[in-house]
N, C-alpha and C positions, 0 to 999 in steps of 0.2 A: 596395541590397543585400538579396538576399530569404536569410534564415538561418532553419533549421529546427531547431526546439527539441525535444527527450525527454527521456529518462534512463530509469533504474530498467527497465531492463530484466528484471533477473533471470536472466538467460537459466541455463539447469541445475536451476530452482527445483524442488525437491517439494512442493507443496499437499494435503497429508494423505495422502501417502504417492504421488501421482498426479506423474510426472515431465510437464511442463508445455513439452519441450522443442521437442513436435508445433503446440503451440499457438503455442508461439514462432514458429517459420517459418512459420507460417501467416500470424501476423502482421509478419513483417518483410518476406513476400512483398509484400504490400498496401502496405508503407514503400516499400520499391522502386517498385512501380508510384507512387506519390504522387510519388517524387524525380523518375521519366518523366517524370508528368503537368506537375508545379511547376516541374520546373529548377530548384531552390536552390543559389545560389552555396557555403553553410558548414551543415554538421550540426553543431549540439551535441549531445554525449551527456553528461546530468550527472549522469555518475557509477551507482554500482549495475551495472554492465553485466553483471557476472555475479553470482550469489545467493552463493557462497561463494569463499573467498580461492584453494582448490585444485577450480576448475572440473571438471565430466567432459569426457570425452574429445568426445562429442557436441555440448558446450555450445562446445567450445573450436572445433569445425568448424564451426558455423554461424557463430560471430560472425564466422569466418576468412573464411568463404564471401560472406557480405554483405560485409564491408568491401572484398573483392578487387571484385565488381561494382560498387560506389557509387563506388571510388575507381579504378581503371583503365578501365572497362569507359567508366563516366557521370562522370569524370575534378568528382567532388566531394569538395570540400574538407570533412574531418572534424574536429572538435576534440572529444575526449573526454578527461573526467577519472575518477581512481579515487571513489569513492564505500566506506563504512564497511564494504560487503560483500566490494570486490573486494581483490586482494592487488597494494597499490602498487607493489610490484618484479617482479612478474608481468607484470602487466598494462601498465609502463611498458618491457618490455624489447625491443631493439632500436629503441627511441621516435625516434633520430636517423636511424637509414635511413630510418625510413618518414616522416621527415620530410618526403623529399626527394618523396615522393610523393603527398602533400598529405594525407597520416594523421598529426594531431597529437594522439598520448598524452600525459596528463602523469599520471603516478603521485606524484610526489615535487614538492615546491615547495623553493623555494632563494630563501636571502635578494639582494634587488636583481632578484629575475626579472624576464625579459625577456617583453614582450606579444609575442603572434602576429602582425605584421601580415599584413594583406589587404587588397588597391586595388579599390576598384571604380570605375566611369566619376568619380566624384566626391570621389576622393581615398579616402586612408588608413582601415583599420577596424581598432581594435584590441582584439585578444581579451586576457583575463586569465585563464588559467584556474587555478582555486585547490581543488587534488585534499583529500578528504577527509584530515587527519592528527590527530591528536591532540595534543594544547594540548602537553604535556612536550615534544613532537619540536620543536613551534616555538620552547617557551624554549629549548631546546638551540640552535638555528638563529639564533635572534637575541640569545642570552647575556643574557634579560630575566627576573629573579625576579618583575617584577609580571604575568606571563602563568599563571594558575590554572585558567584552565573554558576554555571553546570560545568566548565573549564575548570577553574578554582576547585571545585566540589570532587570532581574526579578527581585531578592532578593528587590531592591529599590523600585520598580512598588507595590508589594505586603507589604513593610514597609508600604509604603506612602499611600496603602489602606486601612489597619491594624489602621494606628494613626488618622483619619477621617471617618472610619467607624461608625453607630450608634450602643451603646452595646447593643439596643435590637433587635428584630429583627431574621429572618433566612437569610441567608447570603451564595450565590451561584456565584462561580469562573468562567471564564468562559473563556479559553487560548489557545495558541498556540507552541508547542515548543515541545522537547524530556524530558521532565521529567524523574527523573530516581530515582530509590528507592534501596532497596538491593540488587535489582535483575536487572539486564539489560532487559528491554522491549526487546518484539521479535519485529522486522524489516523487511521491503522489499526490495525488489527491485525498488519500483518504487516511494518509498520515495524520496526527493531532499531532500541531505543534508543540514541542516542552516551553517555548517562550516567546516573546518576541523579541524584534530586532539583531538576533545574530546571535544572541546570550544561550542558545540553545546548545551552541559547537563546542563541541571537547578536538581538542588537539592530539592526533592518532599517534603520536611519537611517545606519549605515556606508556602507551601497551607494547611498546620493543622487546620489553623484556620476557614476553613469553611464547612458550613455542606454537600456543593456538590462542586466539582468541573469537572466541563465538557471539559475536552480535545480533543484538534485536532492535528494531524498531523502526528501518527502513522497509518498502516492501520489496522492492528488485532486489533479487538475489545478484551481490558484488564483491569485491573484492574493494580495499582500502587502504591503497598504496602499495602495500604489499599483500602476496598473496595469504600471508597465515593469519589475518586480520582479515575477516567476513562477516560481510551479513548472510544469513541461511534466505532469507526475503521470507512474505508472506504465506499460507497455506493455501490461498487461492486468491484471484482477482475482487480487488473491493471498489473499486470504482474505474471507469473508459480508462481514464489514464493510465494504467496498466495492461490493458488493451494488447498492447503488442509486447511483453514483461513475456517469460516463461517460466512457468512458478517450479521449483522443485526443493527438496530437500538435501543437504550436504553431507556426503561420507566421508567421513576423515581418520585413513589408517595410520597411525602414528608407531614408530618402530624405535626401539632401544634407546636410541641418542635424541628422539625428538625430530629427525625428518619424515614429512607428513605426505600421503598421496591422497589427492582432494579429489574428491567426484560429486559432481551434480547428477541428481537423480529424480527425472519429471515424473512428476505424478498428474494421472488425467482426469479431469473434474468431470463432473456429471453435466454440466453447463457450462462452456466458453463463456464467456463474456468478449464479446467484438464489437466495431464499428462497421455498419454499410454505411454507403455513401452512392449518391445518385439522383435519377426523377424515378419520382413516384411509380411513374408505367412500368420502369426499367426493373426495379426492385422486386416488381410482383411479376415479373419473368420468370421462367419455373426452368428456364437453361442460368438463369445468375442463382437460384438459393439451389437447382439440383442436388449439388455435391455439398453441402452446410446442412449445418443442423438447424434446423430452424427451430429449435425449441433454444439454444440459446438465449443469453441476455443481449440485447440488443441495442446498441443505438443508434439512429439511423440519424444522416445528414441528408434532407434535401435540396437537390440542385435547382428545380421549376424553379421558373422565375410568374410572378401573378399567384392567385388566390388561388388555395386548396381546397376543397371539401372534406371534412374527417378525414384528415390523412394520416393519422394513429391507430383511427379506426379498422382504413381501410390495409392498415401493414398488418394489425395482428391477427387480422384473418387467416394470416400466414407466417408472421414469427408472432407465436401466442407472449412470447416473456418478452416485447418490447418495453424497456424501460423509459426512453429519453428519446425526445425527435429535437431537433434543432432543423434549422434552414440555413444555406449559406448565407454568407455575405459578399454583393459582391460589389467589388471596387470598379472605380474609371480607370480604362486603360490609361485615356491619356493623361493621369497621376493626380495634382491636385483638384480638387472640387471648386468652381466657378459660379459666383450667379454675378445676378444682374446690378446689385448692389453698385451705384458710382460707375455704370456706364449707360447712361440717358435712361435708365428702363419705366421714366414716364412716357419716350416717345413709341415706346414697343406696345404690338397690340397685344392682346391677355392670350391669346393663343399662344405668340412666342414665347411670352413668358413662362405659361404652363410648359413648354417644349423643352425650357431651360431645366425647369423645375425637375421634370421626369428624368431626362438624363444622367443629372445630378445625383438622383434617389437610387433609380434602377440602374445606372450605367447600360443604359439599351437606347441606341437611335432610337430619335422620335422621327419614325418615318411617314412616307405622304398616309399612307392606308390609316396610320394613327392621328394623323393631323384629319381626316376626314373624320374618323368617331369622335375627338372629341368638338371640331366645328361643329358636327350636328346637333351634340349636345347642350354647347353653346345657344343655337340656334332655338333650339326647341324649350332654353331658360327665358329667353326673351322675349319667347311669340306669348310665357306663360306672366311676363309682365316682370318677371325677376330681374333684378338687377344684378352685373358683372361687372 
């Protein structure tokens, strides 16, 4: 069975104010043509499929529009779950019609739920999909005071799959949430946390027992300890911090006994999203953006040190979708920062002081040519009567 893995689509997202929903179809066009090229027998979407619980009106026609193509047009089978961002009674409604059409939502989970099956030439595939909810809605559903965090809430959902599962069979996960292994997944920015202080983490050793399991909610596309435990990552970059991430979607051929051969497959946005970095002069060099697209999204780090004039201004002359300028920071070589505090600096004159001062700020020598500009300044407060 060859099964195509996502999620986190976002679809409706704004990215610093910039509606993201042109970029989407751009990119689900290219999912299409991939579903052409691959023939995949099952999509998963895990989870996230749209940024907010009450979608726009535009977000809610594309996903309408794709899913009508994949699943009538190219008669594939879909299984997608709600994800922290989408609204589970929304998103799950009408879920038994379109059942019959091989669109399987699941918004909501119910205690004893039943897997999806799917035949392929070699027997039985069974899907689990386990929609984002939150820990209180499962002790309500399973009547258990020891379910607290999102660990507890899974650990139960996956028992309770485990002891009603069939022992034969291949047997495919399909979840929402921060899984965690030895290692801490890498993370974005533009993830919503499920909670605070750590209560977010499910423990990846639950999901052992199945031969895939298809994750959502991280956006880098990764691996989670083991390889048959993945995130698919996001549909495209949603904020710098993914910057250097490589978004694609996952193909996973699964054969007779459940060994699976995984393939990452990039798909190319209509708009990078990257970081420059540099001075101002350098940037609007036409040998540094030559070879880039300068229609990207952008965020630019400047190096100048002293006072800009519209300098977002003067970048989008030239990358028009600047989103974000920052400026460095920049440190003292020689490590901690010094003033004058507790050593005589009543007997220092106001010059050296300002000398200290600057150094301190700018980490740049206060050298002689700068000690002339500001004596004159000095000079020219006091001929006006001013006091220093």
């Amino acid at each position: 069975m060859k099964i195509l893995h996502t999620g986190d689509w976002h679809i409706g997202k704004l990215v610093h104010g910039i509606h993201m929903t042109e970029d989407q179809r751009y990119l689900l066009d290219q999912l299409m043509d991939l579903i052409k090229q691959e023939k995949p027998d099952v999509m998963i979407i895990a989870g996230d499929i749209y940024d907010r619980s009450i979608p726009p009106v535009e977000a809610v026609e594309l996903l309408d529009s794709f899913f009508s193509e994949a699943v009538l047009t190219h008669e594939l089978k879909i299984i997608a779950i709600a994800g922290n961002h989408d609204s589970s009674d929304r998103l799950g409604f009408a879920s038994r019609l379109l059942t019959d059409q091989g669109l399987h939502i699941h918004g909501n989970i119910e205690k004893d739920m039943k897997p999806i099956l799917i035949e392929d030439a070699s027997g039985p595939v069974y899907f689990y999909p386990i929609p984002y909810v939150e820990p209180a809605i499962v002790r309500a559903i399973y009547n258990d005071d020891d379910i607290k965090d999102h660990d507890t809430a899974m650990k139960k959902i996956i028992s309770d799959i485990h002891a009603n599962k069939p022992s034969t069979g291949r047997h495919i996960c399909i979840a929402h949430g921060f899984i965690m292994g030895s290692m801490e997944p890498e993370t974005s920015e533009s993830e919503r946390p499920l909670s605070i202080g750590g209560s977010e983490h499910v423990d990846v050793h639950y999901f052992e027992g199945f031969d895939y399991v298809a994750l959502g909610h991280l956006h880098k596309p990764q691996k989670v300890k083991y390889e048959h435990i993945r995130y698919a990552g996001s549909l495209l970059k949603y904020s710098f911090s993914e910057a250097n991430q490589k978004k694609s979607v996952t193909m996973v051929d699964m054969d007779a006994k459940g060994s699976l051969d995984i393939r990452q497959i990039s798909l190319k946005p209509l708009k990078d999203m990257r970081i420059i970095k540099g001075k101002l002069g350098k940037l609007m060099d036409s040998k540094i953006y030559a070879d880039t697209n300068t229609e990207d999204y952008i965020m630019a780090v400047l190096t100048d040190r002293g006072a800009l004039m519209d300098a977002i201004g003067t970048l989008r002359s030239i990358y028009p979708n600047i989103l974000k300028l920052e400026r460095e920071v920049f440190e003292r070589e020689a490590g901690l920062m010094q003033t004058s505090a507790g050593q005589a600096f009543a007997k220092k004159s106001i010059l050296a002081l300002f000398g200290e001062f600057y150094e301190n700020v700018s980490a740049e020598a206060f050298t002689e040519e700068k000690q002339d500009v500001i004596a004159c300044i000095m000079d020219a407060l006091k001929q006006e009567g001013r006091a220093l």
